[in-house]
C-alpha positions in Angstrom: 0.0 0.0 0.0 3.0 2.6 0.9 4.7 1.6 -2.4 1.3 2.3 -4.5 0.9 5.6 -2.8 4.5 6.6 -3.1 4.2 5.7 -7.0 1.1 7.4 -7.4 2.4 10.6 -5.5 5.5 10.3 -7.1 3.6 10.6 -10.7 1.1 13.0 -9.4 4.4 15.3 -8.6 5.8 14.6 -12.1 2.7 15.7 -13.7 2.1 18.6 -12.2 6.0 19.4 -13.1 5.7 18.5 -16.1 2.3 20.8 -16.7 3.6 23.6 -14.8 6.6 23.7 -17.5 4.4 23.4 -20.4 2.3 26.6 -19.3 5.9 28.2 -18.6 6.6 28.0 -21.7 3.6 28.3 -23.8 2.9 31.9 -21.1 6.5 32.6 -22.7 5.5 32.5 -26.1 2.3 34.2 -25.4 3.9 37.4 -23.6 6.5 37.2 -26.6 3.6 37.0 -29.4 1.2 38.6 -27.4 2.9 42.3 -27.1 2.5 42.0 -30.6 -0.9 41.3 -31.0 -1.7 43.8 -28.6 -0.1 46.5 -30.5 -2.1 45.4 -33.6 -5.6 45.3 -31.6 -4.6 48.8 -30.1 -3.9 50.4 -33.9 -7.1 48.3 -35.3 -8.8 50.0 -32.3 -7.4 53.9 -33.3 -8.6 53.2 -37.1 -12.2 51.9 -35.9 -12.6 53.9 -33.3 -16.3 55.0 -32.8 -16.8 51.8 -35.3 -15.7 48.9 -33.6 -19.3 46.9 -34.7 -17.3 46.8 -37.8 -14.8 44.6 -36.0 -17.1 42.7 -34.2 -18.6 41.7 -37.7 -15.3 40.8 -38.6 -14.7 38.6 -35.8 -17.9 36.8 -35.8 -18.8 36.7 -39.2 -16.5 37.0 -41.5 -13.5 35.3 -39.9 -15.7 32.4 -38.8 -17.6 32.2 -42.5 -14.6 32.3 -44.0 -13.3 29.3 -42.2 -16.4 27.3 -42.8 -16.1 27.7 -46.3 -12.6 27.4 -47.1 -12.3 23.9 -45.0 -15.8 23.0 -46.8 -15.0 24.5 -50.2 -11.5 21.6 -50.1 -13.8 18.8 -48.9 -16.7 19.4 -51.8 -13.5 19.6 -53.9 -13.2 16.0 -52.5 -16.4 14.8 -52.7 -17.6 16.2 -56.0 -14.1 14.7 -58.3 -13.3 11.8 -56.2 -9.6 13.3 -56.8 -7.2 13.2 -55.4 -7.8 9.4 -54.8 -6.0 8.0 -52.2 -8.3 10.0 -49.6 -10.9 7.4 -50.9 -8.8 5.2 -48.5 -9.4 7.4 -45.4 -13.3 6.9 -46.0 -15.3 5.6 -43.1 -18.8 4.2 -44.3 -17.3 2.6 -47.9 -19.4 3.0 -51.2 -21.3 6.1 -49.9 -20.8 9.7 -51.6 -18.3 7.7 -54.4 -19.5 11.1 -56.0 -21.7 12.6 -54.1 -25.4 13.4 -54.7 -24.9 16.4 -57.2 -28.6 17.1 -56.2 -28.9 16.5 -52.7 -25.4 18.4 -52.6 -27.1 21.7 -54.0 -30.3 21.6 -51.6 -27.9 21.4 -48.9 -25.5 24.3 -49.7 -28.6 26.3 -50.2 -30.3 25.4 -47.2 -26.5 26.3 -45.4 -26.5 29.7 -47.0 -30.1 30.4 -46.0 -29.3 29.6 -42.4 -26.0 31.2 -42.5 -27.0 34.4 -44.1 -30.6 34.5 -42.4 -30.4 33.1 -39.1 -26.7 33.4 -38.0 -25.9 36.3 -39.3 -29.4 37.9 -37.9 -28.4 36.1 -34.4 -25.1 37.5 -34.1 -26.0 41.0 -34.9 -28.7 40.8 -31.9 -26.1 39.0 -29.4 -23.7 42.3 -30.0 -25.8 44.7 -27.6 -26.1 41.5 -25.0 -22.0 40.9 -25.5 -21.5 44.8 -24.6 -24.0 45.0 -21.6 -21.9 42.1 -20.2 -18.2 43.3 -20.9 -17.4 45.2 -23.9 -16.1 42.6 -26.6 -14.0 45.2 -28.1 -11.9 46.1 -24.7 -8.2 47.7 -25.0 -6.8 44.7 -23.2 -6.7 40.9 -24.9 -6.9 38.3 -23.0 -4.0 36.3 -20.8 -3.2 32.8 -21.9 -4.4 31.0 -18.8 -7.8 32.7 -18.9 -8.1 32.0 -22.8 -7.6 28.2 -22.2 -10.2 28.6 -19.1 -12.3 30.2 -21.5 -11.9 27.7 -24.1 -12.5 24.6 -21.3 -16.0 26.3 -20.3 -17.2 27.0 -23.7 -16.1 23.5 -24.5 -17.9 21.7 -21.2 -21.2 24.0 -22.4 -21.5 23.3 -25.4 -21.5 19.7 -24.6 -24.3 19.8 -21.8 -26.5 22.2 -23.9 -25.8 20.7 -27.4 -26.2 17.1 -25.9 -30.0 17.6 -24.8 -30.9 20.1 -27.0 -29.9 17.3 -29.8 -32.0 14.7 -27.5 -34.9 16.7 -28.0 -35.1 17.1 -31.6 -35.1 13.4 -31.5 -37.7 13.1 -29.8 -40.5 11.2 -32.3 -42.4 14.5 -32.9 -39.8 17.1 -33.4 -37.6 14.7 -35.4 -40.3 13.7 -37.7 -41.0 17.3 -38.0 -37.4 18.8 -38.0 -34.1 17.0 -37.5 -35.1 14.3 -40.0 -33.9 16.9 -42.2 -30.1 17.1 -41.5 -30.3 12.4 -41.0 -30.8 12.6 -44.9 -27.5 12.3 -44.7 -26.3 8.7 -43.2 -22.9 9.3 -44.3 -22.3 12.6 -44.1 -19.8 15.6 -45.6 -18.3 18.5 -44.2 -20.9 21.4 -45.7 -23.8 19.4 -44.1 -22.5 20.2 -40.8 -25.4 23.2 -40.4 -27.5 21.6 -42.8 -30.5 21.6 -40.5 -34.1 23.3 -40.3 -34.0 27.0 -38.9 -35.7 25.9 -35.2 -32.7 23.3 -35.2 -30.3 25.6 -36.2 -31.4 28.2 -33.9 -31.7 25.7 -30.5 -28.7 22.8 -31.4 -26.2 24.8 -33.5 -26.1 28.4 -32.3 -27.6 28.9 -28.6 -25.2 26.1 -27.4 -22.2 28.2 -28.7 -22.9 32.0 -27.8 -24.3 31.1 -24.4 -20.9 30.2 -23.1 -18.9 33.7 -24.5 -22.0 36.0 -22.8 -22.0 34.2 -19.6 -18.0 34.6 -19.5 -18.1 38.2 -20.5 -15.6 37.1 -23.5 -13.4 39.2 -25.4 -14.0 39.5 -29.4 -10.5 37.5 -29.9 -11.8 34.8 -27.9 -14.7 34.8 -29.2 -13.6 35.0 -32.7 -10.7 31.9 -32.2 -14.2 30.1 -30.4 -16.5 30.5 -33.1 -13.8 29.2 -36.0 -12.6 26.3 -33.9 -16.2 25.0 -33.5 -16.8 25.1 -37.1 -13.7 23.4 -37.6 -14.4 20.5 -35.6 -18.0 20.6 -37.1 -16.9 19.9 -40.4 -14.3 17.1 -38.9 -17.0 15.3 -37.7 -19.3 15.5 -40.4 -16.9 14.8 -43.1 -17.0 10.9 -43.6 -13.1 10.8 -43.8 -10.6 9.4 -41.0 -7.7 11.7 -42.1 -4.4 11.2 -40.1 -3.7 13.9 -37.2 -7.0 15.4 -37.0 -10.0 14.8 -34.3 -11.4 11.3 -34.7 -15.2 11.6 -36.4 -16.4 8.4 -35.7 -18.1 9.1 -33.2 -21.0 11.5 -35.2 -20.7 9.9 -38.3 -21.6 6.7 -36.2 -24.5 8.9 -34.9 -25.4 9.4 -38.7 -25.4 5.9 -39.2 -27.4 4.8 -36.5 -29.3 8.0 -35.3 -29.9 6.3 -31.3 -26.8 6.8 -30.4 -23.8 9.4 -30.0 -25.6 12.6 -29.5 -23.2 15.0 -27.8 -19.8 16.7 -29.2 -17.5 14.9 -27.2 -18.8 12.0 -25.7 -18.9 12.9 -21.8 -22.8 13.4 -21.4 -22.9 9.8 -23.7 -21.1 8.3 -21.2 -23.3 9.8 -18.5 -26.9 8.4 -20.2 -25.4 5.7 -21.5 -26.4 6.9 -24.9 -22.9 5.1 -26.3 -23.1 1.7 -24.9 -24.0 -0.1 -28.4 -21.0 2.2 -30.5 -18.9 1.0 -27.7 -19.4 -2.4 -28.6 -18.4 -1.4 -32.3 -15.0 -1.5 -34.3 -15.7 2.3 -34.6 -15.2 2.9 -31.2 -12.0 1.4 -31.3 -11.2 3.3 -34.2 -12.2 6.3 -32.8 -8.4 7.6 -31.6 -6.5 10.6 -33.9 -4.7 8.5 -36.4 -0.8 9.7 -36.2 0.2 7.6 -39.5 -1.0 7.0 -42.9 -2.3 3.7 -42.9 -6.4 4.2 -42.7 -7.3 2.7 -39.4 -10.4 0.8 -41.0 -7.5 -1.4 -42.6 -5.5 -1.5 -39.7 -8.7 -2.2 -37.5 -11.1 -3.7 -40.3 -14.8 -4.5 -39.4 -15.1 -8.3 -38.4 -16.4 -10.8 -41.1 -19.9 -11.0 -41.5 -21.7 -14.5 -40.4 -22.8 -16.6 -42.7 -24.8 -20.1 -42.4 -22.7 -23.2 -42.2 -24.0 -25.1 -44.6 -26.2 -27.8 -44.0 
């Protein structure tokens, strides 16, 4: 019993070393890169001063929209000319999208812009008076490392709770049939289909879940900006049907795609919770759901078990 506690201790002690040197050095880079920024947000505040909506719109909207579709505009690259090929390799669900639907493609872009231009974009504008009655966004003083990543942790753990039942409840049997049907049309999904949804969807799962943790924290327009683009990021990751090496894992939603019962938060914790994961974590996707740090596609180096067949009589 001594020897597990002194073992346990001892690596308890390493890793808080060990963390307390990363953040050392990461705070080092940060004052270093920081002054910098600082100096940039001060002139961007001199030239928009009496203005600075305009740089809220860039932060929220433009810098986020521009992320979207540049990581979408590569993957419908993808998707529409099959090229180039060896990504085919990296596909999860095999045989699906080898192309893509030209038409359900287009009424899925369309229904993106629509939600994008009239319900986002609409959204965003009203949070902006909210954002400044809290803390003005567009404050002199950016953010210090450590409170960034604390930011980043809470927005994160929120988006999870409030994405995880607000997801349940549109698959309930009413609003499901009525609403989230819409964005299951795709079983094996791509990246643009991310916020392919109906607008009371978009509104409750997509965007509440998001800006209520940057209001409640009183956030600063960089973190907010960096917050916005990183969940559209991962979005698109999840929904994009490919495996690719060093990036998240998204077998988890495309699973959810799959199935529809199961896998209904972002990261899995509130799954685990319900127990809303048990039958994926009986699956070869769970045990392919890890980032991939080589090049060999992880459904060949964990392929799916061989289907049953009758012994013959």
């Amino acid at each position: 019993m001594r020897n597990t506690t002194l073992i346990q201790g001892s690596g308890l002690l390493l890793l808080l070393v060990f963390w307390n040197s990363v953040t050392w050095h990461l705070q080092r880079f940060w004052d270093a890169s920081g002054y910098f920024c600082q100096t940039q947000w001060e002139k961007l505040l001199s030239t928009f001063e009496g203005y600075e909506w305009i740089l809220y719109y860039i932060g929220v909207i433009l810098v986020p929209g521009l992320c979207f579709w540049g990581l979408s505009g590569l993957l419908l690259l993808v998707d529409t000319t099959e090229k180039p090929t060896f990504i085919s390799r990296y596909r999860i669900q095999r045989g699906k999208n080898e192309p893509v639907d030209p038409v359900k493609l287009r009424q899925a872009v369309l229904t993106v812009l629509f939600n994008q231009n009239f319900i986002s974009i609409p959204m965003l504008v009203i949070y902006y008076p909210f954002l400044k009655w809290r803390r003005d966004p567009c404050s002199r003083e950016l953010p210090t490392f450590h409170w960034f990543l604390v930011e980043m942790a809470f927005f994160t753990l929120l988006q999870e709770i409030l994405f995880y039942y607000a997801h349940r409840l549109f698959h309930h049997p009413m609003l499901y049939k009525k609403s989230h049907k819409k964005h299951h049309e795709w079983t094996a999904p791509i990246g643009v289909v991310s916020i392919y949804a109906d607008p009371p969807e978009h509104v409750v799962a997509n965007m509440l879940p998001v800006l209520v943790g940057p209001l409640a924290m009183g956030s600063h327009l960089s973190s907010i900006t960096v917050w916005l683009s990183m969940v559209l990021i991962v979005s698109i990751i999840n929904h994009t049907g490919y495996h690719l090496p060093f990036l998240p894992s998204p077998e988890f939603h495309d699973y959810h795609h799959l199935k529809s019962n199961q896998c209904y938060g972002v990261l899995g914790l509130m799954d685990h919770l319900h127990g809303t994961d048990t039958l994926f974590k009986q699956t070869k996707a769970y045990e392919r759901h890890v980032i991939l740090l080589g090049f060999t596609p992880l459904s060949e180096s964990i392929p799916d078990s061989p289907k049953k067949t009758r012994s013959a009589l």
